[in-house]
C-alpha positions in Angstrom: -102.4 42.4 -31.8 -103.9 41.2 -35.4 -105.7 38.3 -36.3 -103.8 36.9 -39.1 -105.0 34.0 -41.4 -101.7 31.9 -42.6 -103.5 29.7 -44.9 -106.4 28.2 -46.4 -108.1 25.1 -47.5 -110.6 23.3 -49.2 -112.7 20.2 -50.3 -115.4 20.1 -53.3 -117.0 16.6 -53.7 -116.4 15.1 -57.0 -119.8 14.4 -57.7 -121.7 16.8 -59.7 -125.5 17.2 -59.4 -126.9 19.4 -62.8 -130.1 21.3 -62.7 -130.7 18.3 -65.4 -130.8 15.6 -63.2 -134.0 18.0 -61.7 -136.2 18.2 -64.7 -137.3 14.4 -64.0 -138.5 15.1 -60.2 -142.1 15.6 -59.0 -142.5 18.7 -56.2 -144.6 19.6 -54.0 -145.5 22.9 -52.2 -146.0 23.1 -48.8 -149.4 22.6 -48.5 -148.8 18.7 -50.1 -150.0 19.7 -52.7 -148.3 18.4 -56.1 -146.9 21.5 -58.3 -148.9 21.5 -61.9 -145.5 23.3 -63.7 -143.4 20.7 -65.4 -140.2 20.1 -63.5 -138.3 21.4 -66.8 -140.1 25.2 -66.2 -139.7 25.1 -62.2 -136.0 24.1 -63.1 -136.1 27.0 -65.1 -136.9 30.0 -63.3 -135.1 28.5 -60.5 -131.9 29.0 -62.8 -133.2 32.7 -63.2 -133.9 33.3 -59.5 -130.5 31.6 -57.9 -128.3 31.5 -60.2 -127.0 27.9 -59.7 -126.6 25.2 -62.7 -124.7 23.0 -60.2 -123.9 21.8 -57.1 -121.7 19.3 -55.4 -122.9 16.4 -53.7 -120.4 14.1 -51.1 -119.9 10.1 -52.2 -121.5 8.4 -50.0 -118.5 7.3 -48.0 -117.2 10.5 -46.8 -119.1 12.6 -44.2 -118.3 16.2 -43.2 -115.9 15.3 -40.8 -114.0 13.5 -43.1 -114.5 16.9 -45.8 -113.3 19.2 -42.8 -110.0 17.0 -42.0 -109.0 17.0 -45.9 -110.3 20.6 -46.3 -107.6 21.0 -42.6 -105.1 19.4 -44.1 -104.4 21.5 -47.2 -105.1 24.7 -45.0 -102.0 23.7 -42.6 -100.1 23.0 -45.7 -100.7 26.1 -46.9 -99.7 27.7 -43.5 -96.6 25.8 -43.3 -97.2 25.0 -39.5 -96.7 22.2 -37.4 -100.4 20.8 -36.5 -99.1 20.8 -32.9 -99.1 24.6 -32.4 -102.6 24.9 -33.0 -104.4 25.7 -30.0 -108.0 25.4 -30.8 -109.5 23.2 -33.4 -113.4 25.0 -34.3 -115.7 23.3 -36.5 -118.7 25.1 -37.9 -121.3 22.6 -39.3 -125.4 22.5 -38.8 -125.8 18.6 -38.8 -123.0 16.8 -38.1 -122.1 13.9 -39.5 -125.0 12.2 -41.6 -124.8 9.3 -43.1 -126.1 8.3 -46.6 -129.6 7.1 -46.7 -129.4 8.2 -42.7 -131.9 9.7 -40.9 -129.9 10.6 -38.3 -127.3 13.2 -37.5 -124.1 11.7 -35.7 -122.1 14.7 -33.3 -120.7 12.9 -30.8 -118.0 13.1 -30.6 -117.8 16.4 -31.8 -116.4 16.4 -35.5 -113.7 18.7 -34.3 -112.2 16.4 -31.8 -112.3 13.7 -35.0 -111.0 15.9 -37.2 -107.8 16.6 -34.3 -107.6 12.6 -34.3 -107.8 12.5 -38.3 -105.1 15.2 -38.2 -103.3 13.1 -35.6 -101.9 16.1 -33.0 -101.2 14.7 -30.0 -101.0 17.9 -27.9 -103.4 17.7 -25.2 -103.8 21.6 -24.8 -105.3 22.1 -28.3 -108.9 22.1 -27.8 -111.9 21.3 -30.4 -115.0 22.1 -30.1 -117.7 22.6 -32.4 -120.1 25.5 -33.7 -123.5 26.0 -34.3 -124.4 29.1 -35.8 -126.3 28.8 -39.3 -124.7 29.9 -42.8 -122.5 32.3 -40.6 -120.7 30.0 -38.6 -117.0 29.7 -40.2 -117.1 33.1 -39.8 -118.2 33.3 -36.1 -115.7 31.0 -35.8 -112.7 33.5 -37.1 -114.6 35.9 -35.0 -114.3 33.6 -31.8 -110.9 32.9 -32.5 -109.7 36.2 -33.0 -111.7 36.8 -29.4 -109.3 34.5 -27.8 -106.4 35.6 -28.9 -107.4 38.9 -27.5 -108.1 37.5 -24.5 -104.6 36.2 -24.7 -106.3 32.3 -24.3 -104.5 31.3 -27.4 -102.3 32.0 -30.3 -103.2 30.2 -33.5 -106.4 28.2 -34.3 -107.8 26.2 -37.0 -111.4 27.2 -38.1 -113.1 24.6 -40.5 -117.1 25.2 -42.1 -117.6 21.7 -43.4 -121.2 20.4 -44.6 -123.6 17.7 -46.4 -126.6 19.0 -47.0 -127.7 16.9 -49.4 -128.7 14.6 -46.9 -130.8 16.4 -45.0 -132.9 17.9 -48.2 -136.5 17.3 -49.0 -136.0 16.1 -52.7 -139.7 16.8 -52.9 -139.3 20.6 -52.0 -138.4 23.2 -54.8 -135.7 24.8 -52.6 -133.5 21.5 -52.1 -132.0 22.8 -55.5 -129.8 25.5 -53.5 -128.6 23.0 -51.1 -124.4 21.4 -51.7 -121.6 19.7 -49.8 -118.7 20.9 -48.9 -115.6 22.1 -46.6 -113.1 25.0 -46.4 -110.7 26.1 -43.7 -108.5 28.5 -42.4 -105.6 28.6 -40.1 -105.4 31.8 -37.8 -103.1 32.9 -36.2 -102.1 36.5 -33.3 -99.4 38.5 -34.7 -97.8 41.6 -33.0 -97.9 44.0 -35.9 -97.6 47.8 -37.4 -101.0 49.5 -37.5 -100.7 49.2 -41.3 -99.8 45.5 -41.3 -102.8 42.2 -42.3 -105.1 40.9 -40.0 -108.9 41.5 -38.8 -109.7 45.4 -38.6 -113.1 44.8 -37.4 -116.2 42.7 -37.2 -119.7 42.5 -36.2 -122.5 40.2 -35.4 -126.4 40.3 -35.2 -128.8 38.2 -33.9 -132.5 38.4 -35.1 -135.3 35.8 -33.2 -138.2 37.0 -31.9 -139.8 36.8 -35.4 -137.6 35.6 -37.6 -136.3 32.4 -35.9 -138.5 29.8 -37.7 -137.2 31.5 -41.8 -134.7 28.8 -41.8 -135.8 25.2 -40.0 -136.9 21.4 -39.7 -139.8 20.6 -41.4 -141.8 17.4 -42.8 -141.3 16.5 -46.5 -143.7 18.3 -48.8 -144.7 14.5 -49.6 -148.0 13.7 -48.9 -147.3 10.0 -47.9 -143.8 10.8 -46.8 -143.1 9.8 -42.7 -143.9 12.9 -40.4 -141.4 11.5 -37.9 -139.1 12.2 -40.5 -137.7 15.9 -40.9 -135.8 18.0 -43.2 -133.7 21.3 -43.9 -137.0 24.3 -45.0 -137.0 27.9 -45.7 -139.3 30.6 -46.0 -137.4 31.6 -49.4 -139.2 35.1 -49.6 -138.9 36.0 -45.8 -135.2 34.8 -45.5 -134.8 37.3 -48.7 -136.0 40.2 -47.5 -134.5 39.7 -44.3 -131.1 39.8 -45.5 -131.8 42.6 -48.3 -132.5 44.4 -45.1 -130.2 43.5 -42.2 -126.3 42.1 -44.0 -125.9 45.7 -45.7 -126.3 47.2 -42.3 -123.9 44.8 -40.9 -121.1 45.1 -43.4 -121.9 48.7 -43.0 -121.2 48.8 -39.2 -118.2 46.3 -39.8 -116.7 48.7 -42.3 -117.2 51.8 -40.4 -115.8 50.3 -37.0 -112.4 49.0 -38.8 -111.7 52.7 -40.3 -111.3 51.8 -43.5 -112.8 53.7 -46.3 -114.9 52.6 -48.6 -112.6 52.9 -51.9 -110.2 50.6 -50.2 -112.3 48.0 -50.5 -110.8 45.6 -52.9 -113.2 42.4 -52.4 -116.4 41.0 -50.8 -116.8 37.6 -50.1 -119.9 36.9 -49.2 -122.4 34.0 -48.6 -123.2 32.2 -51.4 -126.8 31.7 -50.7 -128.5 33.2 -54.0 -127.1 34.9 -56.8 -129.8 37.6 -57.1 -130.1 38.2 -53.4 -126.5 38.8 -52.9 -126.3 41.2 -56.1 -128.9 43.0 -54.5 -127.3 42.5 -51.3 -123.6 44.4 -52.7 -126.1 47.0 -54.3 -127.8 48.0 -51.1 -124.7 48.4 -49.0 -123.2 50.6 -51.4 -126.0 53.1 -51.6 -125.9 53.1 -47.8 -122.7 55.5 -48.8 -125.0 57.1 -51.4 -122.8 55.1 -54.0 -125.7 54.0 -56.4 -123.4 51.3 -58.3 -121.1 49.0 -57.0 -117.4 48.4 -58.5 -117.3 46.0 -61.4 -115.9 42.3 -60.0 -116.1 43.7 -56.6 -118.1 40.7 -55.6 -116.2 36.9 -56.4 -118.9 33.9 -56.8 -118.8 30.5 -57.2 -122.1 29.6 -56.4 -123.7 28.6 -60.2 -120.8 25.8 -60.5 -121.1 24.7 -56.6 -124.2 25.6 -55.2 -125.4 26.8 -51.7 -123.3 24.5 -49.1 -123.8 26.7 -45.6 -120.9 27.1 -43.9 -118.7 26.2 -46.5 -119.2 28.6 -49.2 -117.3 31.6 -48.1 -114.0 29.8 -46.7 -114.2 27.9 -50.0 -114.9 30.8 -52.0 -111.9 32.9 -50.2 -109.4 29.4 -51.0 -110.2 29.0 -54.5 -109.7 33.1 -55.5 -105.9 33.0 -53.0 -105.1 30.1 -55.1 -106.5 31.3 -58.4 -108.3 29.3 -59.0 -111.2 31.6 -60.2 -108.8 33.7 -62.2 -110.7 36.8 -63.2 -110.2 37.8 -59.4 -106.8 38.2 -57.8 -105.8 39.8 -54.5 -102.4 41.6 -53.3 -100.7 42.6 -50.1 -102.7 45.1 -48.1 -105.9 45.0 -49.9 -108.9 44.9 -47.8 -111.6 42.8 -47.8 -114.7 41.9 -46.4 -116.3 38.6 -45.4 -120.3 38.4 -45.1 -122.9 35.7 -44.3 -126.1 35.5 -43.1 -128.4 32.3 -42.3 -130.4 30.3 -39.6 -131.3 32.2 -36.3 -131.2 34.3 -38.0 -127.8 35.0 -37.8 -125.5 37.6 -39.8 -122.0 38.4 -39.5 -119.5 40.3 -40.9 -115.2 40.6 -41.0 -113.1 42.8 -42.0 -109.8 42.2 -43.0 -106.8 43.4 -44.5 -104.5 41.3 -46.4 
């Protein structure tokens, strides 16, 4: 048996938030304290540090469910299914729904049982359910999925990442730069197949908390006169680095090694787009774990300058837009493998192989 993805999906807001519409702010570190650089020069080595020029921001009337249904929807186009075969309907998301100029996160129901209703499948017997698993969490939720079907509890699921961060930023904090909206999906599917055909060839997950749960959390505003009731996405930017410089190569290491597949078979690696230097670094590191001390050129597809950091969204998004080429100085062809990273809150890290 062979988890097999049929098709993919995704949503990018319209709206477009330049590192220009920054240079105007007043920040503040953590301390409360206001930050004597000019907003232009913070703007600017933020540029250097992440990579990102842009990101995407949601209008204010749609929410992430409502990203995750139209993100669905293309995906099951793609697929060419009927929406009534899908057994499970996962959602991976951090906050649910939040609504502009909301303090409050909405998640019941569960945005996967809205999304089935937006969808409009009628079958009792497919089941949604949400995720909660950090930046990781589409993939968890291919990992899940493919757990099932090995379990023989279902046949084909749809797995959704779907987020709007920009509403739970501190627009006073440096970091809410990284932060974007957005949604991508996947339909998945078991497949009897030849030992040489598609389909997951291995994976691997980690779990790191007895020092490192608090990197990524809920914190007051870095506003001094900001409400303390009031709390907001934070990160410990140089811990949450190192963390991951350290643990994902060992993860996509392990992930490789199990699915048998050697190294110069790897075609692609899609991988959390968190920060452009740390996943450079990232792809450097777990190629010198096979005493490789440079990676392939274009080995590593990236959207995050134009689209920012949006969680669980980035790499089903990324994964969409290079299928559909739509980032056209990457392609992919039958039977290359691939590999899909992430890392984030928990602090979580996951890993897939796959082969198309």
């Amino acid at each position: 048996m062979r988890t097999v993805i049929l098709g993919t999906g995704s949503f990018i807001p319209a709206n477009i938030k330049s590192n220009s519409d920054f240079t105007i702010h007043d920040f503040y570190d953590e301390r409360q304290q206001r930050i004597a650089n000019a907003a232009p020069e913070i703007v600017r080595k933020f540029e250097q540090v992440t990579g990102i020029y842009e990101r995407r921001y949601a209008a204010t009337e749609i929410n992430a469910s409502d990203m995750a249904d139209i993100a669905a929807a293309a995906a099951i186009l793609d697929a060419g299914i009927d929406p009534e075969t899908i057994d499970q309907v996962i959602v991976a998301h951090n906050f649910g729904n939040v609504n502009k100029h909301s303090i409050q996160s909405d998640a019941v129901p569960a945005l996967a049982s809205r999304v089935k209703k937006a969808l409009g499948i009628r079958n009792p017997s497919c089941t949604p359910y949400d995720i909660l698993f950090g930046c990781p969490g589409w993939i968890q939720g291919v990992i899940q999925a493919h757990a099932f079907f090995k379990a023989g509890l279902a046949e084909r699921c749809l797995v959704i990442g779907a987020e709007t961060l920009s509403r739970v930023i501190d627009e006073y904090d440096r970091d809410s730069m990284i932060f974007s909206d957005g949604a991508g999906a996947a339909v998945v599917e078991a497949q009897t197949l030849n030992p040489e055909g598609p389909g997951i060839l291995g994976h691997t997950t980690q779990s790191h908390v007895l020092n490192e749960v608090d990197y990524i959390h809920m914190g007051k505003s870095y506003f001094p006169d900001s409400d303390p009731r009031v709390r907001y996405l934070k990160m410990q930017g140089r811990r949450v680095y190192e963390f991951a410089l350290k643990r994902v190569p060992e993860a996509m290491k392990a992930c490789l090694d199990q699915s048998g597949a050697p190294l110069s078979s790897l075609k692609k690696i899609f991988i959390h787009q968190a920060n452009e230097k740390m996943d450079v670094a990232i792809i450097s590191a777990f190629y010198k774990l096979y005493g490789v001390d440079e990676s392939p050129a274009n080995i590593m597809p990236m959207n995050i300058r134009e689209l920012g950091n949006s969680s669980v969204a980035t790499v089903p998004t990324l994964f969409d837009m290079v299928r559909k080429g739509i980032l056209p100085e990457h392609s992919l062809t039958t039977g290359d493998v691939i590999l899909f990273a992430s890392v984030g809150a928990g602090m979580n890290l996951n890993a897939v192989c796959y082969r198309l």
